[in-house]
C-alpha positions as CSV (number, residue, x, y, z in Angstrom):
1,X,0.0,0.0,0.0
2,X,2.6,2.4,0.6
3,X,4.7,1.4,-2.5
4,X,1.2,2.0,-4.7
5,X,1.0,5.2,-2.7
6,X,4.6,6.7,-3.3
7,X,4.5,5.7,-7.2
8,X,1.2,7.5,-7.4
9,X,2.5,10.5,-5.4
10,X,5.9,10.2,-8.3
11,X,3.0,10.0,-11.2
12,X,1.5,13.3,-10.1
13,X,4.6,15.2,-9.3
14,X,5.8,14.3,-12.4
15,X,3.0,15.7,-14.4
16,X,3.4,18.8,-12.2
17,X,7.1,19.2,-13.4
18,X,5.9,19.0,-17.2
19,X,3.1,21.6,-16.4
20,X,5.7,24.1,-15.0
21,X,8.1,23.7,-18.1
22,X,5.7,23.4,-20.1
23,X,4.6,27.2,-18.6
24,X,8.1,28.5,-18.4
25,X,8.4,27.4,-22.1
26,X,5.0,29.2,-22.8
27,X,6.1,32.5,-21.1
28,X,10.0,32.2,-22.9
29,X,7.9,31.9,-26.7
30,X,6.1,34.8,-25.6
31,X,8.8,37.2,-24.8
32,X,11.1,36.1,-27.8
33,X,8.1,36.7,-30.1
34,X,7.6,40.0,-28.9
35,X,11.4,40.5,-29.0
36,X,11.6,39.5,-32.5
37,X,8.5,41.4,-34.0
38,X,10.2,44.6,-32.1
39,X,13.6,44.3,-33.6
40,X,12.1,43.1,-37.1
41,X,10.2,46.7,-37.2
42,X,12.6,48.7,-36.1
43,X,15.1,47.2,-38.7
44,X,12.2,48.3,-41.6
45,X,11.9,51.7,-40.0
46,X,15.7,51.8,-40.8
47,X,14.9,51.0,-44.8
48,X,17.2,48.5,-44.5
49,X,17.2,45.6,-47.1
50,X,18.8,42.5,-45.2
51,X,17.5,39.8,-46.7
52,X,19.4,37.4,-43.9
53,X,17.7,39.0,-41.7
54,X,14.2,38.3,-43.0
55,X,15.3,34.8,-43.5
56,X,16.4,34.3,-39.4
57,X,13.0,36.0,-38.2
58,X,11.2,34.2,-40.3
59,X,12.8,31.1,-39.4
60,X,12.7,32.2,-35.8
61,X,9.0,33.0,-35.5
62,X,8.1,30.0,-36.9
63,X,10.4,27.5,-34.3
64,X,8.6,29.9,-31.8
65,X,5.1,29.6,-33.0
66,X,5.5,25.6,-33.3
67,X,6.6,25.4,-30.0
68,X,3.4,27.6,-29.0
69,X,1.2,24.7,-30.6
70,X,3.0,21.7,-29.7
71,X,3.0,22.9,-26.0
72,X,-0.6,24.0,-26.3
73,X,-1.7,20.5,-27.4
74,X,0.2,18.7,-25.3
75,X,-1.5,20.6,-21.7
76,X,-4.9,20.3,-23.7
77,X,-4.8,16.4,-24.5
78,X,-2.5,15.4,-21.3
79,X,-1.8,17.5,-18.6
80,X,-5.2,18.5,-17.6
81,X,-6.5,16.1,-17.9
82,X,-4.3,13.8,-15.7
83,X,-4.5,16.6,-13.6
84,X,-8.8,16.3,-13.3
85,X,-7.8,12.8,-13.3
86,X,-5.7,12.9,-10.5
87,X,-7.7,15.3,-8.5
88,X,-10.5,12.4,-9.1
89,X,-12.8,14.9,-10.9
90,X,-11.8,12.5,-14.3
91,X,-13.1,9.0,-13.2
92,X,-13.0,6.9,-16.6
93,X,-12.4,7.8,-20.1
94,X,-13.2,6.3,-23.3
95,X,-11.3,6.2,-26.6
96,X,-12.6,8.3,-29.5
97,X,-11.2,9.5,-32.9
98,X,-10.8,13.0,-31.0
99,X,-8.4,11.9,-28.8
100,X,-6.0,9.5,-31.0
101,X,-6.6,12.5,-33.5
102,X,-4.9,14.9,-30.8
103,X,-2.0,12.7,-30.4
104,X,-1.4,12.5,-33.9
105,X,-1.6,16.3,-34.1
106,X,1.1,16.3,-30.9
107,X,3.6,13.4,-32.9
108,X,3.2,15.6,-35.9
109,X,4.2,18.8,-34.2
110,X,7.2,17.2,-32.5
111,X,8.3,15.8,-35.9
112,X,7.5,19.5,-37.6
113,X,9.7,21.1,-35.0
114,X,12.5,18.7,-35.3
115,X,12.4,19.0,-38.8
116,X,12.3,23.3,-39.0
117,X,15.2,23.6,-36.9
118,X,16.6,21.3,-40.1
119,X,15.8,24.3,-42.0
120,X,17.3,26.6,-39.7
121,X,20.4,24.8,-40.8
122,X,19.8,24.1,-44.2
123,X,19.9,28.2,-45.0
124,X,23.4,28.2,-43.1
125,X,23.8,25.4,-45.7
126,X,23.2,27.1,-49.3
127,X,24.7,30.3,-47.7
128,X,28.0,28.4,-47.8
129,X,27.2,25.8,-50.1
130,X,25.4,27.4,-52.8
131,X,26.2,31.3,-52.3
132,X,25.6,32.4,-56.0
133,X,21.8,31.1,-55.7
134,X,20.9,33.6,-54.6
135,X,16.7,32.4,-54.7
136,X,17.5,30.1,-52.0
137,X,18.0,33.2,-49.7
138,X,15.1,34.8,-50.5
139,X,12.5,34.8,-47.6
140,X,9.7,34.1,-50.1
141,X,11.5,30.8,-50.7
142,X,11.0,29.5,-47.0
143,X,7.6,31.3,-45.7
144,X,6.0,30.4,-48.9
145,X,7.4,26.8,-50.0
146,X,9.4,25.4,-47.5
147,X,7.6,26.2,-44.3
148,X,4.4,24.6,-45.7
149,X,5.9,21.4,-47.3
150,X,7.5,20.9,-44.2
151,X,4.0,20.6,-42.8
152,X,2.7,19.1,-45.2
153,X,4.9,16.1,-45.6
154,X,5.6,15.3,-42.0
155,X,1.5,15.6,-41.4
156,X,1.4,13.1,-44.4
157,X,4.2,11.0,-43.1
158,X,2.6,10.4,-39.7
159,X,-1.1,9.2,-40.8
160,X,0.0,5.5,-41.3
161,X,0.8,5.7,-37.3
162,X,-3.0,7.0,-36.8
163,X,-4.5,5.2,-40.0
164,X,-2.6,1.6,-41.0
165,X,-0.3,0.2,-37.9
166,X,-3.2,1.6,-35.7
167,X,-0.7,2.4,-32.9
168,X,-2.7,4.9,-31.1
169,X,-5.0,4.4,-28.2
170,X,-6.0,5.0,-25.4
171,X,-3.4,4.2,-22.2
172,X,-4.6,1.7,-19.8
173,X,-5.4,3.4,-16.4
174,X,-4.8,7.0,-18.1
175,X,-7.3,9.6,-19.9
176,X,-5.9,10.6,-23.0
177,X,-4.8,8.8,-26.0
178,X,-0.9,8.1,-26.9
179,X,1.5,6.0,-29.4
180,X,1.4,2.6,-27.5
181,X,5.1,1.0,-26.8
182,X,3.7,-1.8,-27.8
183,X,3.1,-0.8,-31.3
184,X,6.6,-1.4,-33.1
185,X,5.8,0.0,-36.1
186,X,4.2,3.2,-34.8
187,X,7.4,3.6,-32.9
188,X,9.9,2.9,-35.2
189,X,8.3,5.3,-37.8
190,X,7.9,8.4,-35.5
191,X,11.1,7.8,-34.6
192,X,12.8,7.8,-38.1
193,X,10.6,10.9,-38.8
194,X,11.0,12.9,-36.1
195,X,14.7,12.2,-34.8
196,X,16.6,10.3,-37.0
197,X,16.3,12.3,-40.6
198,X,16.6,15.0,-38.9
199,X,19.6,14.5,-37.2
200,X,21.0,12.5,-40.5
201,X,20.4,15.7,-42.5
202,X,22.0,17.9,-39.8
203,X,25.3,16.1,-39.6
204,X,25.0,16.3,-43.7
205,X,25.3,19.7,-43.8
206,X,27.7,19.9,-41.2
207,X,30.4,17.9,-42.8
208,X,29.4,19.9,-45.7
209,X,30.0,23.0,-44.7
210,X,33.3,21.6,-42.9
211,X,34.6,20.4,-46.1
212,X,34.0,23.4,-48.4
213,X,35.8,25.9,-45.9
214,X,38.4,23.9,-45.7
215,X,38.6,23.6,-49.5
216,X,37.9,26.9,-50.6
217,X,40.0,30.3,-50.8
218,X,38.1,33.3,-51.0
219,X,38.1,37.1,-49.9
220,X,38.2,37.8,-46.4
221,X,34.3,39.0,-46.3
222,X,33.3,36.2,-47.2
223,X,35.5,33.8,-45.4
224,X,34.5,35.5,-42.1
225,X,30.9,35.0,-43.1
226,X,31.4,31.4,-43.9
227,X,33.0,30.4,-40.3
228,X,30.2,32.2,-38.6
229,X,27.6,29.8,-40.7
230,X,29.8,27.1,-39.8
231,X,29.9,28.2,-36.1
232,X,26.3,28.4,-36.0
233,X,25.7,25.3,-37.8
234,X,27.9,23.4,-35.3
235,X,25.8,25.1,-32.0
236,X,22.3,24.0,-34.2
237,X,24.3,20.2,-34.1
238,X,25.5,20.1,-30.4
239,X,22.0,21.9,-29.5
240,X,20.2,19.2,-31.5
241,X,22.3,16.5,-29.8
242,X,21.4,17.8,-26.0
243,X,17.7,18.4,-26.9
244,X,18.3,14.2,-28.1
245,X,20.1,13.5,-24.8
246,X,16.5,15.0,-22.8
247,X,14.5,12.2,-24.7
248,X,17.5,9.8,-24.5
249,X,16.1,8.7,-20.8
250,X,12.6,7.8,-22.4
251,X,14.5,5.5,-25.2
252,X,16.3,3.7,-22.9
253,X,13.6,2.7,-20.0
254,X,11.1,2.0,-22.9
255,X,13.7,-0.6,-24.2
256,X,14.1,-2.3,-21.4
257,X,10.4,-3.0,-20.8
258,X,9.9,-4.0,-24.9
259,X,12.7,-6.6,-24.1
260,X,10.3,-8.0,-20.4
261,X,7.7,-7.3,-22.1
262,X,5.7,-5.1,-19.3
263,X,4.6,-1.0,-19.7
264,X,4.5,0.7,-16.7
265,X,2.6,4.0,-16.6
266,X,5.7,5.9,-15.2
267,X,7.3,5.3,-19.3
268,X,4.2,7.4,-20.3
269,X,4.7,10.3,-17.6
270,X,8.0,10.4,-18.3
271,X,7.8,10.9,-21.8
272,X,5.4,13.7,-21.3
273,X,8.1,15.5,-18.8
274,X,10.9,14.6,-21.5
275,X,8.8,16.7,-23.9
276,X,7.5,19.3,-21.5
277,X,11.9,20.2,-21.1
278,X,13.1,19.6,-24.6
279,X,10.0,22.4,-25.9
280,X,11.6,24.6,-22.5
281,X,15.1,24.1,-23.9
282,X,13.9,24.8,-27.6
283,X,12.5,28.4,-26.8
284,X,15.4,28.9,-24.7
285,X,18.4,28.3,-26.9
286,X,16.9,29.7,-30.0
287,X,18.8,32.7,-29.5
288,X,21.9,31.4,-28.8
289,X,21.8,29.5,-31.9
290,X,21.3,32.1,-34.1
291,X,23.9,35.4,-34.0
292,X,21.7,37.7,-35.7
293,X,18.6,36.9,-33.5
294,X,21.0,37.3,-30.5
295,X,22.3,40.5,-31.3
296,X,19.0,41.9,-31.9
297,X,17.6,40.9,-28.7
298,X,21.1,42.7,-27.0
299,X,20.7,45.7,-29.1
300,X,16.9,46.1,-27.8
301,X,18.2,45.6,-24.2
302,X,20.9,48.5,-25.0
C-alpha cells in the first residue's frame, strides 16, 4: 500500500514538473516573439534591405510559433487532464477518434519542430554551399514553399501511425490517447521521422559546410561569413544533440520494458516530462543558436 501510494504520489509530481516547463516554455515563446516582432520593425523603420535578416525572423517565429502549438496540445490532451484525473474529478475515459486524433496532431508537431530547426540549418547550408543562388536566400522561398511542405509532408508521413499500424490508443489506467510502446511499427516510424532524418540531414550539412571551408580560398568577407555559418551550424548540431540526450532517458527505459515485455505507466509520464523540457530548452536556446537573433535581442536591451 505504501509502494502504490509513493509511485502514485511520483506520477502526479511528475506531471506537475511537465506543467511548470511546459509554462516557463510558454512564457519564454512569448517574450522572444515580442522581441523578435520589435527588432524586425525597427530594422524596416531603418529602410534596411537584409535579406538574412528576414530569412532568421522568419525562421525564428516559426520554431517559436511551433513550440506555442506543440505545447498547447500537449497541456490540452495530457496534462489537464491527468490533472482532473488525478484530482478524481476525471473517473474513466473512453477512446474516440478526437483523442488518438490529438495525439497524432502532438507526434506531428514534435516531428514538424525537429524538422524546421533542419531548415534553420539548411539556409546556413546554401549560404556556404550554394552562395551564388541567390533564390535560396530569399525569404519568399521559405515562408511560402518550404515552411508549408515541411508541414505538409511530416503531417502526411505520420497518418499510417494514426491510419494503417493503428498504434494509437487509449493508455490503460490514463485519460488521454498516446503511441502505445507496444506498437513497433508506430514507434519505429515516429522515430525515423522525427529524430533520425533530422539528425541525419544535420550532420550532412555539417560535414558539408566543414569540407568546403576547408577547401575553398576566397576574400576575407566572405570567409568571415562562412566560419560564422559554420559556427552556427555546429551550435544547431550540439543543441540538436542535448535536446536528443533530454529524450534519451525515455528511449532507454522504454527498451528495457519492450525486451520484459511489461509498460509501466511511469514510461508514459515520463515521456510527457521529456517533452515538456526539450520544448523549454527549444524556446530557450533559440537565440543562442542564431547570432543575428541574438544581437538583436542585446541591441533592444541597450
Amino acid at each position: 500500500m505504501l509502494n502504490s501510494t509513493i509511485s502514485i504520489n511520483f506520477l502526479s509530481f511528475c506531471n506537475i514538473l511537465s506543467a511548470f516547463f511546459d509554462t516557463i516554455g510558454l512564457l519564454i515563446c512569448f517574450i522572444f516573439l515580442c522581441l523578435i516582432f520589435y527588432s524586425y520593425y525597427r530594422i524596416k523603420n531603418r529602410k534596411t534591405n537584409q535579406t538574412s535578416n528576414n530569412v532568421i525572423f522568419i525562421l525564428s517565429i516559426n520554431i517559436l510559433c511551433i513550440i506555442i502549438i506543440k505545447i498547447t496540445v500537449q497541456i490540452i490532451h495530457v496534462t489537464i487532464p491527468i490533472i482532473l484525473q488525478d484530482f478524481q474529478f476525471i473517473t474513466n475515459s473512453q477512446e474516440t477518434f478526437s483523442c488518438q486524433f490529438r495525439a497524432y496532431i502532438f507526434y506531428s508537431m514534435v516531428g514538424i519542430l525537429y524538422w524546421n530547426y533542419v531548415l534553420l540549418a539548411f539556409f546556413r547550408f546554401v549560404r556556404v554551399i550554394y552562395p551564388l543562388k541567390l533564390w535560396l536566400h530569399q525569404s519568399f522561398v521559405y515562408l511560402y514553399v518550404l515552411i508549408p511542405s515541411i508541414f505538409l509532408c511530416v503531417f502526411i508521413s505520420m497518418l499510417p501511425i494514426l491510419l494503417i499500424f493503428d498504434g494509437i490508443h487509449l493508455i490503460s489506467n490514463e485519460v488521454y490517447c498516446s503511441v502505445r510502446l507496444a506498437s513497433i511499427y508506430s514507434l519505429i516510424l515516429t522515430a525515423i521521422i522525427s529524430f533520425t532524418l533530422p539528425y541525419t540531414v544535420m550532420c550532412i550539412f555539417y560535414i558539408c559546410i566543414t569540407r568546403k571551408i576547408q577547401q575553398m580560398s576566397m576574400i576575407r568577407q566572405c570567409r568571415i561569413r562562412n566560419r560564422r555559418d559554420y559556427i552556427v551550424m555546429r551550435r544547431i548540431l550540439l543543441n540538436a544533440i542535448i535536446l536528443f540526450g533530454v529524450s534519451l532517458p525515455v528511449f532507454v527505459i522504454s527498451i528495457i520494458n519492450m525486451i520484459y515485455g511489461h509498460f509501466d505507466l511511469l514510461i508514459y509520464r515520463v515521456q510527457w516530462l521529456s517533452s515538456s523540457v526539450s520544448s523549454c530548452l527549444f524556446s530557450f536556446i533559440l537565440p543562442f543558436t542564431t547570432v543575428k537573433l541574438r544581437q538583436s535581442f542585446r541591441t533592444k536591451s541597450n
